[in-house]
C-alpha positions as MATLAB code, in Angstrom:
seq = 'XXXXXXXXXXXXXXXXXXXXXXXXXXXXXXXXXXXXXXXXXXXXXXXXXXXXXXXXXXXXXXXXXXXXXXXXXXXXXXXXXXXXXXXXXXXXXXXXXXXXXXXXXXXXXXXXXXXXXXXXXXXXXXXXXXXXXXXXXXXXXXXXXXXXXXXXXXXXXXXXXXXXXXXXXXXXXXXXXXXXXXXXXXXXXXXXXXXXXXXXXXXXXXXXXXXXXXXXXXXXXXXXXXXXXXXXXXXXXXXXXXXXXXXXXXXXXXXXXXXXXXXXXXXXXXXXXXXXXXXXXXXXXXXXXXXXXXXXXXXXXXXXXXXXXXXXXXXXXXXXXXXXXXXXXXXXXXXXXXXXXXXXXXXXXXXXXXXXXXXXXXXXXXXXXXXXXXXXXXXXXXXXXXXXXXXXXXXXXXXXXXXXXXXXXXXXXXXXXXXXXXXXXXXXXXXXXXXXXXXXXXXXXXXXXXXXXXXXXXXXXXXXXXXXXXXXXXXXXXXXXXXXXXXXXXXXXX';
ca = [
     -14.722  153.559   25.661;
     -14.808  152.894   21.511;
     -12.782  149.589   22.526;
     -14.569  148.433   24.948;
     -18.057  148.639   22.925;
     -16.329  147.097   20.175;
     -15.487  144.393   22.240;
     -19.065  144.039   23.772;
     -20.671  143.296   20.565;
     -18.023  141.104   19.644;
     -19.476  139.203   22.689;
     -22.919  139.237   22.029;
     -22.576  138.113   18.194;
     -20.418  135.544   19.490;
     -23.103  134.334   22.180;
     -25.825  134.610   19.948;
     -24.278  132.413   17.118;
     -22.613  129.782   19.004;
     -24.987  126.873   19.168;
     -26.839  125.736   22.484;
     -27.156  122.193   23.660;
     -31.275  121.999   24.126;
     -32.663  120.129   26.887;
     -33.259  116.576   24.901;
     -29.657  116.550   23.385;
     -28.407  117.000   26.993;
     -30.284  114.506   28.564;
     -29.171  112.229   25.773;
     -25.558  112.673   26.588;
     -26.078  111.484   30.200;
     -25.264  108.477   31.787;
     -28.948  106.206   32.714;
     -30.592  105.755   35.580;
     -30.956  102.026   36.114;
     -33.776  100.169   37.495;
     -33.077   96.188   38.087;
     -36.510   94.649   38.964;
     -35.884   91.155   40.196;
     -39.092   88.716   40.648;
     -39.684   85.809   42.148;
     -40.465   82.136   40.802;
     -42.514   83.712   37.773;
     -43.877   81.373   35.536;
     -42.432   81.346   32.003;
     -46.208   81.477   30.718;
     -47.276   84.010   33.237;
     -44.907   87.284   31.227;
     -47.511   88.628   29.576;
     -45.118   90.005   27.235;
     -44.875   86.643   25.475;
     -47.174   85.751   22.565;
     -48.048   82.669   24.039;
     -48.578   83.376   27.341;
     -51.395   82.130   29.755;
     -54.707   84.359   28.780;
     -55.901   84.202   32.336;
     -52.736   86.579   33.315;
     -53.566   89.667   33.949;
     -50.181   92.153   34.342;
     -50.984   95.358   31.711;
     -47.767   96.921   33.612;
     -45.311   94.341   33.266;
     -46.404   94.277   29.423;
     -45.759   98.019   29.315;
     -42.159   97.096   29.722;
     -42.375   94.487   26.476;
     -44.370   97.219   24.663;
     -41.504   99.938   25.358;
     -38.601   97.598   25.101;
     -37.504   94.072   24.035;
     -38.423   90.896   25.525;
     -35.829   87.851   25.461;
     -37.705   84.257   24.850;
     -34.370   82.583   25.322;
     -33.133   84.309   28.965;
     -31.298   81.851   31.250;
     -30.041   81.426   34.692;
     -27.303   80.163   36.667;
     -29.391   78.122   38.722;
     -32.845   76.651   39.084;
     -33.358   78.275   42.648;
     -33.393   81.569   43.927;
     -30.015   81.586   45.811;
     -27.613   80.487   43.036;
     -29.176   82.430   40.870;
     -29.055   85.557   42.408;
     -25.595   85.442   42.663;
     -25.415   84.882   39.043;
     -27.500   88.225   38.326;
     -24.768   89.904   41.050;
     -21.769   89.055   39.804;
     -22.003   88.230   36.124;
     -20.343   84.862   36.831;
     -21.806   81.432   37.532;
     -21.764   80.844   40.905;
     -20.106   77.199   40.960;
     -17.069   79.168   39.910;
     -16.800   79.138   43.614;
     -19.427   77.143   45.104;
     -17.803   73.435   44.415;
     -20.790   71.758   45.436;
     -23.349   73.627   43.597;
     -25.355   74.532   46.569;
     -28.368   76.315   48.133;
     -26.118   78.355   49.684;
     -23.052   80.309   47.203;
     -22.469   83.033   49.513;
     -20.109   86.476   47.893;
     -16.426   85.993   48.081;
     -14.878   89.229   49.217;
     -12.913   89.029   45.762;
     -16.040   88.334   43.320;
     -17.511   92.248   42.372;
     -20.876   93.125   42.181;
     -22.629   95.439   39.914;
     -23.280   98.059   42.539;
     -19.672   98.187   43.233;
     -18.903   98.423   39.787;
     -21.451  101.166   39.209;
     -21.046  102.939   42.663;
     -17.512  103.365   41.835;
     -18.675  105.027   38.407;
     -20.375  107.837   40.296;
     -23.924  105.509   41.075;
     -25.949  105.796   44.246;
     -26.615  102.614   44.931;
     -29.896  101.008   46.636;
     -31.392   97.902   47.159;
     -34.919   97.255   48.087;
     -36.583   93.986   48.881;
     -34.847   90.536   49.332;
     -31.473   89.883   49.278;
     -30.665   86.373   49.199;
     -26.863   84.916   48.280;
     -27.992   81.554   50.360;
     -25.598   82.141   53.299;
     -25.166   84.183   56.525;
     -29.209   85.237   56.499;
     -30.742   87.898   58.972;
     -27.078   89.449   59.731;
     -25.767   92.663   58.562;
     -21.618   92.370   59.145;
     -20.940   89.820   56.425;
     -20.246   90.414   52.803;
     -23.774   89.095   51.591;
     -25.099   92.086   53.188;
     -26.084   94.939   50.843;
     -24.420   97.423   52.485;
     -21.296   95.646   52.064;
     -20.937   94.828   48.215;
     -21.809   98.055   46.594;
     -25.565   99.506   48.121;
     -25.320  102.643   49.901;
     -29.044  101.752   51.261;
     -31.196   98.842   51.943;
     -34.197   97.901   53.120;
     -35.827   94.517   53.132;
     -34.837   91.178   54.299;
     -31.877   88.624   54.272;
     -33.462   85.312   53.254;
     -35.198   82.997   51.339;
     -38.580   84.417   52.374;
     -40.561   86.920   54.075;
     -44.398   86.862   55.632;
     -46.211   89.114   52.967;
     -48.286   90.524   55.802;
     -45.931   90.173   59.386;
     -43.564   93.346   59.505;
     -43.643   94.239   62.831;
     -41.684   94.082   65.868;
     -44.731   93.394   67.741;
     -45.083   90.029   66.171;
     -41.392   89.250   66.108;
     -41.722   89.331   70.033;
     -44.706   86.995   70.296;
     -42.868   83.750   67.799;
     -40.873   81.483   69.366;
     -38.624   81.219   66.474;
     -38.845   84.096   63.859;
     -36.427   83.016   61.926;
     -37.638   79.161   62.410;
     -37.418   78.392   58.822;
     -36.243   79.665   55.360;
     -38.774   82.082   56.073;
     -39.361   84.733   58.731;
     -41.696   87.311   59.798;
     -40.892   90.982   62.043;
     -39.296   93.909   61.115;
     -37.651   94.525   57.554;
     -33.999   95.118   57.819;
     -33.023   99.047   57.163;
     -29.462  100.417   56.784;
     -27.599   99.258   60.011;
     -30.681   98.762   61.539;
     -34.755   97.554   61.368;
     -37.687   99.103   60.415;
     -40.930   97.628   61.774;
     -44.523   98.168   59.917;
     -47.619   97.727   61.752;
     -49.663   97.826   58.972;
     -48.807   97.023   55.166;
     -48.679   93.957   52.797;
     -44.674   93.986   51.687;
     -45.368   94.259   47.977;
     -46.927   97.121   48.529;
     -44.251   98.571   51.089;
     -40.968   97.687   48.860;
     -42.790   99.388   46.115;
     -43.964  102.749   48.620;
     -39.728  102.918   49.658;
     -38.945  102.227   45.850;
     -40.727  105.023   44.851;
     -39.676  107.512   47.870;
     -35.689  106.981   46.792;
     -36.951  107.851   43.055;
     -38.858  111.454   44.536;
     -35.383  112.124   45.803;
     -33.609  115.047   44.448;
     -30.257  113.763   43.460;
     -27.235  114.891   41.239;
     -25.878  111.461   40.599;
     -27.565  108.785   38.863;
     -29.279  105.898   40.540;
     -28.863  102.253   40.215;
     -31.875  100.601   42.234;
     -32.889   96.846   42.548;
     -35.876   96.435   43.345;
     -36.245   92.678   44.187;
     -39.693   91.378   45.253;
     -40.337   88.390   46.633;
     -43.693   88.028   44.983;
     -44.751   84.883   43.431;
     -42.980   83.101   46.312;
     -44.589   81.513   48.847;
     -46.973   81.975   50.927;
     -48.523   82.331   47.515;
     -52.057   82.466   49.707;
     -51.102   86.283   51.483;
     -52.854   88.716   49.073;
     -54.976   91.783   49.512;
     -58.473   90.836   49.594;
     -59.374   92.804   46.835;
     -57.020   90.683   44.635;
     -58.473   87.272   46.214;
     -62.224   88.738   45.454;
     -60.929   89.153   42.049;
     -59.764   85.669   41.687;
     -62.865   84.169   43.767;
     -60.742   82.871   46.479;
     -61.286   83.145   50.397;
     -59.109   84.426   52.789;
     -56.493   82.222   54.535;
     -56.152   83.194   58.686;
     -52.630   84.514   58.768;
     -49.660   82.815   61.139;
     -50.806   83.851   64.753;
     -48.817   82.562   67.616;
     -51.283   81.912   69.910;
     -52.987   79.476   67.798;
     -54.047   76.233   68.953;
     -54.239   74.830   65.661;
     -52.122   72.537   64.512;
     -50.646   72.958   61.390;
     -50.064   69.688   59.896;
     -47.992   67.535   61.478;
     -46.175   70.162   63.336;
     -46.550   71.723   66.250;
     -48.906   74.364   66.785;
     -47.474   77.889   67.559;
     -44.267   77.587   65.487;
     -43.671   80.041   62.377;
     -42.023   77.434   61.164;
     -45.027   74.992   61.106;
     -47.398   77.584   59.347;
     -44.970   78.263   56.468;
     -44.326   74.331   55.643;
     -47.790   73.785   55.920;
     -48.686   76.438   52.912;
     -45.822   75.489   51.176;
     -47.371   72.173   50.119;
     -49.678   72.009   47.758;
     -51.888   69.685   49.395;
     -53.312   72.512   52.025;
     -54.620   74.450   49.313;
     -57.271   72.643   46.640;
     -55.300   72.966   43.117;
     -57.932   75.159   41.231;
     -57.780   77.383   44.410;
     -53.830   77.456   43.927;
     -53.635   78.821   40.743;
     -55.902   81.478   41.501;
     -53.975   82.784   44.586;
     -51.027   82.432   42.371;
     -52.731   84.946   39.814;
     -53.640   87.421   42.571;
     -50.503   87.420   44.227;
     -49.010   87.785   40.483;
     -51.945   90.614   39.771;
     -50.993   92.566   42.810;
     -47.307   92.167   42.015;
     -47.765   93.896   38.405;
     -49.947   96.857   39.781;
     -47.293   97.452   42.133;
     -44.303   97.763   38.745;
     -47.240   99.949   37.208;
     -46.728  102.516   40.685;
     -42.829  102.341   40.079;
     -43.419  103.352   36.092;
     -45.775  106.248   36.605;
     -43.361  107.179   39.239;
     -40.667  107.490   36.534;
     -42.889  109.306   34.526;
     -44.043  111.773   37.112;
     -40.426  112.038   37.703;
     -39.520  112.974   34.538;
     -37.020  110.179   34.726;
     -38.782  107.544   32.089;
     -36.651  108.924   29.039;
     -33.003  108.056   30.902;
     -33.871  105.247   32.881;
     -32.495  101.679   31.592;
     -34.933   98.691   33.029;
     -34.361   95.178   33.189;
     -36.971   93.139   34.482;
     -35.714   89.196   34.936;
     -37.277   86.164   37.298;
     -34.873   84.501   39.509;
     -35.489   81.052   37.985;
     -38.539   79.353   36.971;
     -41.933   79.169   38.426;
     -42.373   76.642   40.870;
     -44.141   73.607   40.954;
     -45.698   74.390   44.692;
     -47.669   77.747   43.727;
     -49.416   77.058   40.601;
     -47.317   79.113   38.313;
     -47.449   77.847   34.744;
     -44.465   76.804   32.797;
     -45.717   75.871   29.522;
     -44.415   74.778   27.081;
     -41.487   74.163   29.319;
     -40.879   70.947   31.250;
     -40.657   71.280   35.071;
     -39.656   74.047   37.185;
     -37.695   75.494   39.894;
     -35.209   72.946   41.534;
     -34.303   71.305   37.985;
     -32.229   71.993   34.857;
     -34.988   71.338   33.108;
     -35.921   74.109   30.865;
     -39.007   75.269   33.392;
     -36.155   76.062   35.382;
     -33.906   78.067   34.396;
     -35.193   80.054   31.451;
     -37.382   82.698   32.796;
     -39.141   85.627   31.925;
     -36.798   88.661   31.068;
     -37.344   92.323   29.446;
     -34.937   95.142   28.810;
     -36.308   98.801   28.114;
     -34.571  102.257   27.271;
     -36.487  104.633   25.641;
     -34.029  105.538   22.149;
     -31.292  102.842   22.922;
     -33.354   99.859   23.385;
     -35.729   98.871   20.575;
     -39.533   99.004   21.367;
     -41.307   95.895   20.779;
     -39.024   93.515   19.896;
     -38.743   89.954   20.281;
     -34.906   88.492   20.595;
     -34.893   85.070   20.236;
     -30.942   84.241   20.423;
     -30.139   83.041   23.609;
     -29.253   85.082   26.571;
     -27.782   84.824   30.505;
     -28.836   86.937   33.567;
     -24.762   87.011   33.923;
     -25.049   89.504   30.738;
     -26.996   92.262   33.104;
     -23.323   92.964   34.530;
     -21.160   93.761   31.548;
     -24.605   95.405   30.118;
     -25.504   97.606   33.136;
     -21.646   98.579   33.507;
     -21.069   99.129   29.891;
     -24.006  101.644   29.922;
     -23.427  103.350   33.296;
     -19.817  103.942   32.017;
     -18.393  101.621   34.451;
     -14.602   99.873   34.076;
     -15.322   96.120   34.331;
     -11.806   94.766   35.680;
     -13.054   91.105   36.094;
     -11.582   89.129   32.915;
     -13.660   85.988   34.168;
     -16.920   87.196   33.331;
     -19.199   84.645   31.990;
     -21.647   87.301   30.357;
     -21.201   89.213   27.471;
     -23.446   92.605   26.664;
     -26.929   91.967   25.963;
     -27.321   94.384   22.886;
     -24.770   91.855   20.680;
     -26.059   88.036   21.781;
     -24.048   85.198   20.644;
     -25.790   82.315   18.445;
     -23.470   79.612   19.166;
     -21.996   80.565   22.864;
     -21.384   77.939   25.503;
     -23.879   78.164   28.875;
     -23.213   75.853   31.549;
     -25.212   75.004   34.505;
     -24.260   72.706   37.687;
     -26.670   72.210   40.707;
     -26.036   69.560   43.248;
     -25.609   66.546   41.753;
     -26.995   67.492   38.155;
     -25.363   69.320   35.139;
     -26.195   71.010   31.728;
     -24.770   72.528   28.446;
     -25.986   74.612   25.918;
     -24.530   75.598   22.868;
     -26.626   76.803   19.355;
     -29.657   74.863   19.670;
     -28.483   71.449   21.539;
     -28.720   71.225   24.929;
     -27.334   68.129   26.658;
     -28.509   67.173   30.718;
     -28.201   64.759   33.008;
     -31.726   66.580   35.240;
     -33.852   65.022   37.427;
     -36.665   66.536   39.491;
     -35.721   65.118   42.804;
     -35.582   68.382   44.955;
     -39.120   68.545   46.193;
     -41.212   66.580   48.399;
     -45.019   67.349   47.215;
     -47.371   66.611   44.628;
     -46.893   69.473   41.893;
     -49.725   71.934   40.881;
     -52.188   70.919   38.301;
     -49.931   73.334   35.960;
     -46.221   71.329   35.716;
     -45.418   69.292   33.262;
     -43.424   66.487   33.970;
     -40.241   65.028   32.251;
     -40.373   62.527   30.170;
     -38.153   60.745   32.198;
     -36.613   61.459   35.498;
     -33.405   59.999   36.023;
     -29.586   60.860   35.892;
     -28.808   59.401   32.523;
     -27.918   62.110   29.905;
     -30.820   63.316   27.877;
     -30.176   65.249   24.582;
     -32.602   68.251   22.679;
     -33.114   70.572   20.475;
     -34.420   73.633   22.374;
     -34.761   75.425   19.773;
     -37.485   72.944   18.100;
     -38.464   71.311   20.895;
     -38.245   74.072   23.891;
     -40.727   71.657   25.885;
     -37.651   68.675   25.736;
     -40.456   66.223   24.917;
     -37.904   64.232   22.840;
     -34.632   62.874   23.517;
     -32.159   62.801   20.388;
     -29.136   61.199   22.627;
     -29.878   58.311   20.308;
     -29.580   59.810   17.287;
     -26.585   62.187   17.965;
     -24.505   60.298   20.146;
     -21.526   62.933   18.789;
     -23.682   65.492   19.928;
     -23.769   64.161   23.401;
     -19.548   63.853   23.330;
     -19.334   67.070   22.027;
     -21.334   68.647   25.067;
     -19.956   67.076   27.726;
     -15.956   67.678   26.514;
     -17.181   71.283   26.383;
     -18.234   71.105   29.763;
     -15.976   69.103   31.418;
     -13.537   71.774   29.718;
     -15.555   74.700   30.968;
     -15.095   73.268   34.520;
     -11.298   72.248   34.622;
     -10.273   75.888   33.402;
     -12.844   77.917   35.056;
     -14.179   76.333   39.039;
     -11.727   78.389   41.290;
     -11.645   81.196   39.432;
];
């Protein structure tokens, strides 16, 4: 009986001296949640995280994120157009690796990883909500470019270039002739295996309600969600009416297929027809444009303030690493604003590919700063995996981790017939804006000259590529391309 009291305090003085991990230095040792918010065709003037950003942008909650973490000035990539360049984000490599002609359309090789399946194999769950576009095999669910089959345990959302904000239903689906009539569509939402229809609901405001009921889940893993609106795309004209009050802007009559109307020169009653017809800018007065471009944008950053104060309410703020990125540049056909950058999406021009991009992580990432050394979306991968604990086994990778940028790295960019290299502060091109068929918004700037000759700059001086130094550094221009051509002959294929 002596012994065994012996032994008991033994025990408790033991217990009571041994020191306890508290709550904080837990949390600190686990692996992050990880939010990827991907936008669409955002301006590079319209992140109000940027000093010199447009003052009529109104987005308090996407500045939250530049408050809380670090904005990038210098964020590229792959591609000038939402396919391409998704596929850049995914995989960490650029696309023309494997897409020879530089397309529209990449698709996902079955041997090219993804980020979920990196970071579902280190213990993620995985979900995807919004659009999911890799250009190829749209509106099907048994191919690889399906989220469900390169790393997502869930999706919901839609396979293509572009969904009606305000047409979810099945209901409507069954009155079109052709839902999926164009590089748009309209009707249910895509879900798992299956479809979800919405009667009611404008789809900003529905990716961000599912976003939000996957974070209220109680889980024991950690998450990795992308949440991928397809706001500022077109139909830049579908916003709330509150928003288009705000902006002094009427109401547009949404697509109805029993219309009589004609819209433009197609025929009346198509989807199809409807969408081309509000993808121009003539059908819309320019002043008008920009402000339906600033609602939709206004709507779009309320919507990333709900998905914050989720977090918070969560309790999930302090361990949750964000990175907020456009696809590529904002687009000459909505009114987004570029400035100081020359042109826009569907050109190498700078408009095009560098793009609005923010990183927070409350205690890792630094609050408030500006990095202005050069960055790629294909550094999200080896970032995201690095912190989530996941074993990249891809030695092809084109990004490196986003907390250690490179000054003088090579990027490279191919699109159809056009090409670009960057390395330090020169950038050599051969771009031309020859990729859309309208009159741009009152907001582009246009190149200071448009053909396929190569042009040479110094981005870092002259980020608007107002003047061509090819003249002057003709070594410079030599030096580019060799690194280029280079890049290609060891790297397309692989």
């Amino acid at each position: 009986m002596k012994h065994s009291f012996l032994l008991f305090l033994i025990v408790i003085l033991w217990s009571c001296n041994t020191p306890k991990k508290g709550k904080q230095e837990i949390a600190e040792n686990k692996r992050p949640n990880i939010l990827l918010i991907v936008v669409d065709d955002q301006g590079y003037a319209d992140f109000s995280p940027f000093e010199a950003h447009d003052k009529m942008v109104s987005t308090p909650n996407i500045s939250r994120l530049g408050k809380s973490g670090t904005v990038f000035t210098q964020a590229y990539v792959t591609a000038p157009v939402c396919s391409p360049s998704r596929a850049g984000i995914l995989t960490g490599k650029n696309q023309f690796r494997w897409d020879k002609p530089a397309s529209w359309g990449p698709g996902l090789p079955d041997d090219v990883k993804t980020i979920a399946e990196y970071l579902k194999e280190a213990g993620y769950q995985t979900a995807r909500i919004g659009k999911n576009d890799l250009g190829r095999n749209f509106h099907r669910n048994d191919v690889r470019e399906y989220p469900l089959h390169h790393g997502y345990d869930e999706f919901l959302g839609f396979s293509a270039h572009a969904h009606d904000y305000w047409l979810n239903s099945q209901a409507i689906k069954d009155r079109t002739p052709d839902p999926f009539g164009t590089s748009a569509l309209l009707g249910p939402l895509m879900h798992n295996m299956g479809e979800k229809s919405y009667e009611k609901g404008y789809l900003t405001n529905i990716f961000t309600d599912e976003a939000i009921e996957f974070l209220q889940r109680k889980r024991d893993q950690p998450f990795f969600l992308t949440l991928s609106y397809n706001a500022v795309h077109h139909l830049i004209h579908e916003v709330p009416k509150k928003y288009l009050d705000k902006y002094n802007v009427k109401e547009i009559p949404n697509y109805d297929p029993d219309s009589l109307v004609a819209y433009g020169k197609h025929k009346a009653g198509t989807y199809s027809a409807y969408y081309d017809k509000y993808s121009r800018v003539e059908a819309i007065q320019p002043d008008d444009l920009r402000k339906y471009y600033l609602a939709n944008l206004n709507c779009l950053d309320d919507n990333i303030g709900r998905v914050l104060d989720a977090l918070q309410e969560q309790g999930l703020d302090k361990n949750t690493l964000i990175v907020f990125i456009s696809d590529n540049g904002g687009s000459p056909l909505t009114g987004s604003n570029n400035s100081p950058l020359t042109g826009g999406k569907y050109s190498l021009w700078e408009g095009g590919i560098r793009v609005p991009m923010a990183m927070s992580w409350q205690g890792k990432v630094e609050a408030g700063k500006v990095e202005t050394r050069y960055v790629s979306a294909t550094d999200i991968l080896p970032t995201l995996a690095k912190a989530g604990g996941a074993k990249v086994t891809d030695e092809n990778l084109d990004g490196i981790n986003l907390f250690t940028p490179e000054e003088n790295r090579l990027l490279v960019w191919k699109w159809q017939e056009t090409w670009a290299a960057r390395k330090g502060k020169w950038k050599v091109t051969n771009a031309k804006e020859n990729h859309w068929k309208s009159e741009p918004s009152a907001q582009y700037i246009a190149p200071i000259r448009d053909d396929l000759s190569l042009k040479l700059f110094d981005v870092e001086a002259d980020p608007g590529e107002r003047k061509d130094l090819a003249q002057e550094h003709p070594e410079k221009i030599k030096e580019l391309e060799a690194a280029y051509k280079n890049w290609c002959a060891e790297n397309i294929g692989k």
